[in-house]
C-alpha positions as CSV (number, residue, x, y, z in Angstrom):
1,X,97.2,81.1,92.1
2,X,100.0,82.8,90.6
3,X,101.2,84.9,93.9
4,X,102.4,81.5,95.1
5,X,104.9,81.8,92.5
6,X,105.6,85.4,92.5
7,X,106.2,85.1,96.3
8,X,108.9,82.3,95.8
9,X,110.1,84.6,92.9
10,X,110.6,87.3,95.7
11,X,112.5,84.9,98.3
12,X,114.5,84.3,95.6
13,X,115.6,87.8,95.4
14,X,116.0,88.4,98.8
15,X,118.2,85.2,99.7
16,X,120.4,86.4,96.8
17,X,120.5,89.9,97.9
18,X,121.3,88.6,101.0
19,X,124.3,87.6,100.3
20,X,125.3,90.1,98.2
21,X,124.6,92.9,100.8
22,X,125.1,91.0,103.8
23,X,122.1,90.7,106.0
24,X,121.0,88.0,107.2
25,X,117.2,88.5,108.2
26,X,114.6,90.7,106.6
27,X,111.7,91.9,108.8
28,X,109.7,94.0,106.6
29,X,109.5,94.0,102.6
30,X,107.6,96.8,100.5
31,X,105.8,95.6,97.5
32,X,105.0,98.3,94.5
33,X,102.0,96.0,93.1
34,X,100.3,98.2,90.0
35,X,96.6,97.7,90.1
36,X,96.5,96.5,86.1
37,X,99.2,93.8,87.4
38,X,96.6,91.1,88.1
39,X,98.2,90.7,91.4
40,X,95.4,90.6,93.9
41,X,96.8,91.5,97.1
42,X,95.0,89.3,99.7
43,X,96.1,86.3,98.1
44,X,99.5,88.3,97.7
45,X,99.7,88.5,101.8
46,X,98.3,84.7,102.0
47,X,101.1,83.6,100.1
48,X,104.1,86.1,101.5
49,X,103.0,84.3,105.3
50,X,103.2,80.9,103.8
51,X,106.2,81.0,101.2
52,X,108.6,83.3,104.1
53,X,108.3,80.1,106.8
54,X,111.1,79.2,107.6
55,X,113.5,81.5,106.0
56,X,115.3,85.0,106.7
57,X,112.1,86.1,106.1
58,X,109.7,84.5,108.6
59,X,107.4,86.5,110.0
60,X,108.2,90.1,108.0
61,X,105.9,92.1,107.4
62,X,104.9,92.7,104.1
63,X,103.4,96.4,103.2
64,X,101.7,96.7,99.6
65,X,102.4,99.8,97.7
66,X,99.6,100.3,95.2
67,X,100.0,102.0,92.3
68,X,97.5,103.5,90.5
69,X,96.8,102.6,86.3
70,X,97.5,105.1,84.2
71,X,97.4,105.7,80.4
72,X,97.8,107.8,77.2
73,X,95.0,108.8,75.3
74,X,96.1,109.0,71.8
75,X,92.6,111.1,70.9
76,X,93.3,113.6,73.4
77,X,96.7,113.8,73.8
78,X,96.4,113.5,77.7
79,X,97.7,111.0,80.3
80,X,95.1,109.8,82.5
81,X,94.2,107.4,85.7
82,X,92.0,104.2,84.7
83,X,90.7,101.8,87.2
84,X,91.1,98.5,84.7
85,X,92.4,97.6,81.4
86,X,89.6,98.5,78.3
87,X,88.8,101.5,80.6
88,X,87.5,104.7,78.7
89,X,89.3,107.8,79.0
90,X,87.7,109.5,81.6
91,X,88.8,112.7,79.8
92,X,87.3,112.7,76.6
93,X,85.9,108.6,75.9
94,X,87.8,107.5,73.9
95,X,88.9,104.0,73.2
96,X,92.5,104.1,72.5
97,X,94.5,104.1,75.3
98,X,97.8,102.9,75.9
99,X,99.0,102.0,79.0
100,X,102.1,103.3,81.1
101,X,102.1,102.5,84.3
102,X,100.2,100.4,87.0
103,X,101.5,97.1,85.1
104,X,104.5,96.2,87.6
105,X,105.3,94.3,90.8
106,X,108.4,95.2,92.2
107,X,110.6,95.1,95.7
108,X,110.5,98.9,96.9
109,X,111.9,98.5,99.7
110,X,113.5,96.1,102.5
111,X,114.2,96.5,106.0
112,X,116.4,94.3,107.4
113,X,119.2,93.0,110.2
């Protein structure tokens, strides 16, 4: 389970923020998680609960910002939305698609005291 990881990866962050901006607890954190990340965000909010015990981050609230996958269509020259990687484009059906956004995980946003 990789969001075990990525959640200590984010604490990380956050302490060091911390004491860079000064704050010393955090009580709600916004995640940008792009839905061709292979983040899966159950596990995501499993992990947040379990990896923020016990540090300025016990008990915030994590909110998950999806964001949707998207791609170029090099046959038809448009930029479309795809559900999963190897998609078609829905525009014309073609096969060559290259993606550009919906790939990242990323603190938005951080409310904190």
């Amino acid at each position: 389970m990789h969001e075990m990881s990525l959640c200590e990866s984010v604490l990380e962050i956050l302490e060091q923020q911390s004491r860079q901006q000064h704050y010393s607890k955090v009580s709600r954190v916004w995640l940008e998680i792009g839905a061709l990340s292979s983040v899966e965000p159950d596990a995501m909010r499993f992990c947040f609960d379990a990896v923020m015990q016990g540090s300025l981050a016990e008990n915030a609230r994590l909110e998950i910002v999806t964001v949707r996958g998207q791609a170029w269509c090099l046959q038809c020259n448009k930029n479309v939305l795809i559900e999963q990687r190897y998609d078609t484009c829905p525009a014309c059906g073609g096969f060559q698609l290259q993606v550009n956004d919906g790939e990242q995980m990323r603190i938005k946003e951080l409310e904190v005291e």
